[in-house]
N, CA, C and O atoms as CSV, one atom per row, in Angstrom:
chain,resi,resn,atom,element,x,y,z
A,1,UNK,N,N,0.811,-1.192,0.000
A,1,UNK,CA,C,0.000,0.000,0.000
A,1,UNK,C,C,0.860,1.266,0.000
A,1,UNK,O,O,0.332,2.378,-0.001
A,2,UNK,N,N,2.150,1.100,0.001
A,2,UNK,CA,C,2.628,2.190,0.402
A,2,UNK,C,C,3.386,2.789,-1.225
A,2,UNK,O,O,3.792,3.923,-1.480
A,3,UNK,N,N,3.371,1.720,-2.003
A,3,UNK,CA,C,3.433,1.841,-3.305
A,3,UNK,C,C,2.258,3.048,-4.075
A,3,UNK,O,O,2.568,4.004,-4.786
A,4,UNK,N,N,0.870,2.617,-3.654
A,4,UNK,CA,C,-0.093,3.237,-3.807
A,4,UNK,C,C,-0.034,4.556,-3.133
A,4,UNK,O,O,-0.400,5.449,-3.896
A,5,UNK,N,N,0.277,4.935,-2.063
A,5,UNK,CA,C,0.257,6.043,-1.483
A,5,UNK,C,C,1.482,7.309,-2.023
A,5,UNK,O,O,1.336,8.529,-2.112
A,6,UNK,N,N,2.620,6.490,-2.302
A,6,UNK,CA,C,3.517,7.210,-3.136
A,6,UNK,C,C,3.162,8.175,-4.510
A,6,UNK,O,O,3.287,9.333,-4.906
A,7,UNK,N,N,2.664,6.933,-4.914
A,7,UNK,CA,C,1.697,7.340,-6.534
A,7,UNK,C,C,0.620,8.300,-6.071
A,7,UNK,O,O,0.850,9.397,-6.579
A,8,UNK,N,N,-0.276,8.323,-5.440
A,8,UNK,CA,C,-1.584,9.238,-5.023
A,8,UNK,C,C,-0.653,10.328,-4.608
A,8,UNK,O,O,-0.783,11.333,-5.306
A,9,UNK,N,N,-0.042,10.387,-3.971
A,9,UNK,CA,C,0.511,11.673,-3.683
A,9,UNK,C,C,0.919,12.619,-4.595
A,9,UNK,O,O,0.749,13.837,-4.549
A,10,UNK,N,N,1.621,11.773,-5.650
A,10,UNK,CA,C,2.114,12.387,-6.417
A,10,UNK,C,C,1.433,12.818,-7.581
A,10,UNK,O,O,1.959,13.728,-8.222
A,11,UNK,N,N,-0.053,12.153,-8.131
A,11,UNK,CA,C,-0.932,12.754,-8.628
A,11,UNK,C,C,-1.685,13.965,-7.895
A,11,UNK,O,O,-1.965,15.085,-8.322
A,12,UNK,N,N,-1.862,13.515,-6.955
A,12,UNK,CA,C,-2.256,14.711,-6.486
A,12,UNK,C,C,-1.660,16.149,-6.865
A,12,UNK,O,O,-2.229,17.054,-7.474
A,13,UNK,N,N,-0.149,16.112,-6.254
A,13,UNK,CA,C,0.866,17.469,-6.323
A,13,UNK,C,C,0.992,17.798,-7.999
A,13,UNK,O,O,1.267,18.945,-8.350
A,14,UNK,N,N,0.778,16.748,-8.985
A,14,UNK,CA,C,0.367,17.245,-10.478
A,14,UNK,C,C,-0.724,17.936,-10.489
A,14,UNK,O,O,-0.526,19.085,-10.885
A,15,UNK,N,N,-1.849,17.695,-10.203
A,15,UNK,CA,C,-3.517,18.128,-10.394
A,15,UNK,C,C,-3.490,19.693,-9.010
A,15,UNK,O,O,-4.025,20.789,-9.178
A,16,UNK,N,N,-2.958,19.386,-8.184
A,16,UNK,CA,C,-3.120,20.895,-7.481
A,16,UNK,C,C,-1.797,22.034,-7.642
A,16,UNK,O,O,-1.649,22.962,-6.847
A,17,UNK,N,N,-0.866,21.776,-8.832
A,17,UNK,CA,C,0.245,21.971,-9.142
A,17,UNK,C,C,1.065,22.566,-7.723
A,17,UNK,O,O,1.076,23.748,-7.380
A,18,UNK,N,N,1.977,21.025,-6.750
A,18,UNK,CA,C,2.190,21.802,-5.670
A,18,UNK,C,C,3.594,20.436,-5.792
A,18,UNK,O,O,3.512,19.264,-5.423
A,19,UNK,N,N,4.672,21.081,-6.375
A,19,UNK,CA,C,6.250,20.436,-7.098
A,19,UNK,C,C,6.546,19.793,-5.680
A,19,UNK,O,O,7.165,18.741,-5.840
A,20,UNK,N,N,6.313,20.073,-4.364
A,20,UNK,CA,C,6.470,19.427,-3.318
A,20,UNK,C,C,5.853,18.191,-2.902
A,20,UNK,O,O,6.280,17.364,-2.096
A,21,UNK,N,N,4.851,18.186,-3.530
A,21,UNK,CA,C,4.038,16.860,-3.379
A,21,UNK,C,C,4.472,15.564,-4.557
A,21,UNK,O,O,4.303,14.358,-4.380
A,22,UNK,N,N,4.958,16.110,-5.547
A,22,UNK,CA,C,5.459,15.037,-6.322
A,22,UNK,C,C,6.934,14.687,-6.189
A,22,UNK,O,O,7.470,14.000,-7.058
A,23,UNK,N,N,7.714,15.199,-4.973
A,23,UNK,CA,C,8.943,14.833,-4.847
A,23,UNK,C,C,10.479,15.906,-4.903
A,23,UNK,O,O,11.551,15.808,-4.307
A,24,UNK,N,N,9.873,17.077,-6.077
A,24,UNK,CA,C,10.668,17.549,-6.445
A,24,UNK,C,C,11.190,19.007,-5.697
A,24,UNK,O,O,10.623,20.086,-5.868
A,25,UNK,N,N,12.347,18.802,-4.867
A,25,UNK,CA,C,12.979,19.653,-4.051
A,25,UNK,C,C,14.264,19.895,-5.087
A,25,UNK,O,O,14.868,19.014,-5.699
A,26,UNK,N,N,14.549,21.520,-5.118
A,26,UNK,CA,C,15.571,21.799,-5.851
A,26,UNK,C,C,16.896,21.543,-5.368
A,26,UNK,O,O,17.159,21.875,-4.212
A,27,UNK,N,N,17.969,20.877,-6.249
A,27,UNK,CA,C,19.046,20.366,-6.038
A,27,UNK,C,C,19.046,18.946,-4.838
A,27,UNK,O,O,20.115,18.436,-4.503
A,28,UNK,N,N,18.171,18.620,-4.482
A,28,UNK,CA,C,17.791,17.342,-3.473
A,28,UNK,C,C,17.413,16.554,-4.187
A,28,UNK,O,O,18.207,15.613,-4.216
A,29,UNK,N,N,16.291,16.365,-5.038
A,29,UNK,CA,C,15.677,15.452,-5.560
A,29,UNK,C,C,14.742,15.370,-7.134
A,29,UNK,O,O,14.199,16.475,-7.150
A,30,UNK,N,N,14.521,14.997,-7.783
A,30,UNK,CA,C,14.162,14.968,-9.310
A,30,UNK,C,C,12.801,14.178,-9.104
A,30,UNK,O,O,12.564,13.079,-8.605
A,31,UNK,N,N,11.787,15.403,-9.825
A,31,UNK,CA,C,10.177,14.914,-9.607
A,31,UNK,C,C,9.870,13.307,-10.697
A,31,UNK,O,O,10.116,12.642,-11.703
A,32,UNK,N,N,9.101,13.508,-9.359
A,32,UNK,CA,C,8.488,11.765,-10.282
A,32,UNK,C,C,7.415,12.265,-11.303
A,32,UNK,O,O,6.628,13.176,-11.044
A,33,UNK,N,N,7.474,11.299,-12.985
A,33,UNK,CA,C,6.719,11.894,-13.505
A,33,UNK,C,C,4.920,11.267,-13.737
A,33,UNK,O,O,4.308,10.199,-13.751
A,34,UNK,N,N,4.788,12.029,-13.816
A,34,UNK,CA,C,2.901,12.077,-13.698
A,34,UNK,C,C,2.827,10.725,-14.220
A,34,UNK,O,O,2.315,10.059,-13.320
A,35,UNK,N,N,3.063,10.022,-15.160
A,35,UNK,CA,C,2.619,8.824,-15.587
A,35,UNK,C,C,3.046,7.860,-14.880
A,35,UNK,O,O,2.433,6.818,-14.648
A,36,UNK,N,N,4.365,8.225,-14.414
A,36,UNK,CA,C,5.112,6.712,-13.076
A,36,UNK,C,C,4.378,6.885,-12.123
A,36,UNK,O,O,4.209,5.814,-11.541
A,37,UNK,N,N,3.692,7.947,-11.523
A,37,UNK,CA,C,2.763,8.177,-9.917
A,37,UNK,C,C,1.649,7.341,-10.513
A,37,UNK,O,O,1.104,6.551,-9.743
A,38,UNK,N,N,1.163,7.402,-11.960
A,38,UNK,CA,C,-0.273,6.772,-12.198
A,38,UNK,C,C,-0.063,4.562,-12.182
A,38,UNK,O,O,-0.817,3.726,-11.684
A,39,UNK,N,N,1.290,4.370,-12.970
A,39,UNK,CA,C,1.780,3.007,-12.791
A,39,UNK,C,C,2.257,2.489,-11.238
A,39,UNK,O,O,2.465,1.342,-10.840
A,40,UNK,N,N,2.348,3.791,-10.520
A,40,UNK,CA,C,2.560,3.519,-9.055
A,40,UNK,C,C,1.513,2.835,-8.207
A,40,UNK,O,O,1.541,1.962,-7.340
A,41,UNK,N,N,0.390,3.712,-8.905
A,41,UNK,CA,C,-1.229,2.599,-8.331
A,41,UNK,C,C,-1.230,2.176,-8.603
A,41,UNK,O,O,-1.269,1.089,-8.025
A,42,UNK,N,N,-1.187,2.277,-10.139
A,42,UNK,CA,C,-1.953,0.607,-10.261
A,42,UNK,C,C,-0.929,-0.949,-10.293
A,42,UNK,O,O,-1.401,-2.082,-10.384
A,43,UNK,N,N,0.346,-0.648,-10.206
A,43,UNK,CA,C,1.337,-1.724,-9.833
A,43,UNK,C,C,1.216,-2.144,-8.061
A,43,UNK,O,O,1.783,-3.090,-7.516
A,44,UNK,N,N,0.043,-0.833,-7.223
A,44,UNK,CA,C,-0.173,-1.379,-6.049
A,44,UNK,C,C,-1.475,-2.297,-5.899
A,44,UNK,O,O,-1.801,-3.158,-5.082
A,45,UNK,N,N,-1.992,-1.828,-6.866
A,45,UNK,CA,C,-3.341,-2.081,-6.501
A,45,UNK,C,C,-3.240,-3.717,-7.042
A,45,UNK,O,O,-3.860,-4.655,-6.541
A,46,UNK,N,N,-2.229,-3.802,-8.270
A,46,UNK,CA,C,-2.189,-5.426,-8.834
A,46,UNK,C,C,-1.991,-5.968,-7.730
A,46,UNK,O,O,-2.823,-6.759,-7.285
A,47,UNK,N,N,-0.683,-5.620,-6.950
A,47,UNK,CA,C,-0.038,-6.480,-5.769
A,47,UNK,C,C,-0.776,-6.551,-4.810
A,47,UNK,O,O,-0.507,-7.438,-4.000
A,48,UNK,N,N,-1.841,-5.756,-4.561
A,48,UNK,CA,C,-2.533,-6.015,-3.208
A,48,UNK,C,C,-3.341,-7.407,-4.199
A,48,UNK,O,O,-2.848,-8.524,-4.039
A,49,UNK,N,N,-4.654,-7.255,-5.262
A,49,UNK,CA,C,-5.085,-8.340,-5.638
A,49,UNK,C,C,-4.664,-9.662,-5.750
A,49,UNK,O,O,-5.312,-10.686,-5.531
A,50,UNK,N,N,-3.367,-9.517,-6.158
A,50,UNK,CA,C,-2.800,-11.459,-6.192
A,50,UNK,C,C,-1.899,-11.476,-4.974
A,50,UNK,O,O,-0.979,-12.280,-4.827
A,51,UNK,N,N,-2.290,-10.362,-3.962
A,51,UNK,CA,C,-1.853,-11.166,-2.862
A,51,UNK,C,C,-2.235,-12.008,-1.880
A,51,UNK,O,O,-3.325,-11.758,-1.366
A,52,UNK,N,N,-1.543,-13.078,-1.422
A,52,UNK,CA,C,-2.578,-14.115,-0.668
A,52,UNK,C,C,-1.981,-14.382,0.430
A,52,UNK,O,O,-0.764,-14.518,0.302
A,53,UNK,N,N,-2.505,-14.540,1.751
A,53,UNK,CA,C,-1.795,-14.492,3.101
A,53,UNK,C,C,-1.927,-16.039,3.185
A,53,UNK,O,O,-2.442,-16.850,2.415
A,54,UNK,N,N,-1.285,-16.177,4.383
A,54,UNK,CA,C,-0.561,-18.065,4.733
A,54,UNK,C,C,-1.920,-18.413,4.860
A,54,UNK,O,O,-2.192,-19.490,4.330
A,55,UNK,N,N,-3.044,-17.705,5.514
A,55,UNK,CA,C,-3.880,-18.464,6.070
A,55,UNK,C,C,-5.277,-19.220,4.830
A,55,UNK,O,O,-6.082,-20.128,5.037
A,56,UNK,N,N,-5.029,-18.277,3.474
A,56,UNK,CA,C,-5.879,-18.052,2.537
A,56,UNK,C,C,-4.570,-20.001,2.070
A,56,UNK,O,O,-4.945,-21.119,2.421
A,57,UNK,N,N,-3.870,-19.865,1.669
A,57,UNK,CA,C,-2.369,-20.848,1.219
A,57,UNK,C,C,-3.175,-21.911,2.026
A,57,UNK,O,O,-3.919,-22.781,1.573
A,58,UNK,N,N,-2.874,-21.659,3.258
A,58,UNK,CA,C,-3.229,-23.116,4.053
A,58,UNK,C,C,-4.966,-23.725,3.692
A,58,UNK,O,O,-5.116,-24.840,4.192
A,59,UNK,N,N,-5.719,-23.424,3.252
A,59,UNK,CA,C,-7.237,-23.161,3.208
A,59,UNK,C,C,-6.950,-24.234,2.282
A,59,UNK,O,O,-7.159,-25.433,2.467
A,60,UNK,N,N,-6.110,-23.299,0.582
A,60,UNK,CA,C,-6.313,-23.811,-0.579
A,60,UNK,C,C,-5.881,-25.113,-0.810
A,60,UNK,O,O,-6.399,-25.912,-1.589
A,61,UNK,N,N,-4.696,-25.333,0.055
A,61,UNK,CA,C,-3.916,-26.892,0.304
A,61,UNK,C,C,-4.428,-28.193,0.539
A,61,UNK,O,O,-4.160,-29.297,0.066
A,62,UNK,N,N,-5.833,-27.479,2.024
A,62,UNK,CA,C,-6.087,-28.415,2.549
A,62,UNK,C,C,-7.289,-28.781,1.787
A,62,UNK,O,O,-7.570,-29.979,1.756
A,63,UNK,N,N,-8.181,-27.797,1.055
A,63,UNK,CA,C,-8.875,-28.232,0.296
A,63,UNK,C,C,-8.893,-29.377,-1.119
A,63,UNK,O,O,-9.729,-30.229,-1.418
A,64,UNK,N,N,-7.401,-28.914,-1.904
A,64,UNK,CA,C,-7.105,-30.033,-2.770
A,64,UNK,C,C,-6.581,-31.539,-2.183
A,64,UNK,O,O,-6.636,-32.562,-2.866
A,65,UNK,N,N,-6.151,-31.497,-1.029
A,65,UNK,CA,C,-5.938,-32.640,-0.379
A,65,UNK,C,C,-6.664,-33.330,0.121
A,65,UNK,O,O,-6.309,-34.509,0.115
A,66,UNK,N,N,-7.797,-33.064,0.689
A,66,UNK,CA,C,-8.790,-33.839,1.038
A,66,UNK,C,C,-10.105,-34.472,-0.416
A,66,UNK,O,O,-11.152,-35.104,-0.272
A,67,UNK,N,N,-9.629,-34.099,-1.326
A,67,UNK,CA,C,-10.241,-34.268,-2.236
A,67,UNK,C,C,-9.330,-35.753,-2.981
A,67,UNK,O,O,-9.722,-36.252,-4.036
């Protein structure tokens, strides 16, 4: 999620034009650009979907095994 929150931020600081919100401090740091903040969600939002915790793993195991 924190992938996602990176990216939202940084759309944001595009859409309210505020160069601090997308990263970019002079001589410190080089702004992220508007289209990587937008692949930032949605490369979070993939990873949250195919993610699966031990307990969801253990469920699916025991189900093909008893079969």
């Amino acid at each position: 999620m924190v992938v996602v929150f990176i990216g939202t931020i940084g759309v944001i600081g595009y859409v309210v034009n505020q160069p601090a919100l997308y990263f970019e401090i002079k001589g410190i740091s080089n702004a992220i650009a508007f289209h990587t903040s937008i692949m930032f969600i949605l490369t979070g939002i993939a990873l949250f979907l195919t993610w699966k915790d031990d307990e969801t793993k253990n469920y699916e195991k025991d189900k093909h095994t008893n079969m």
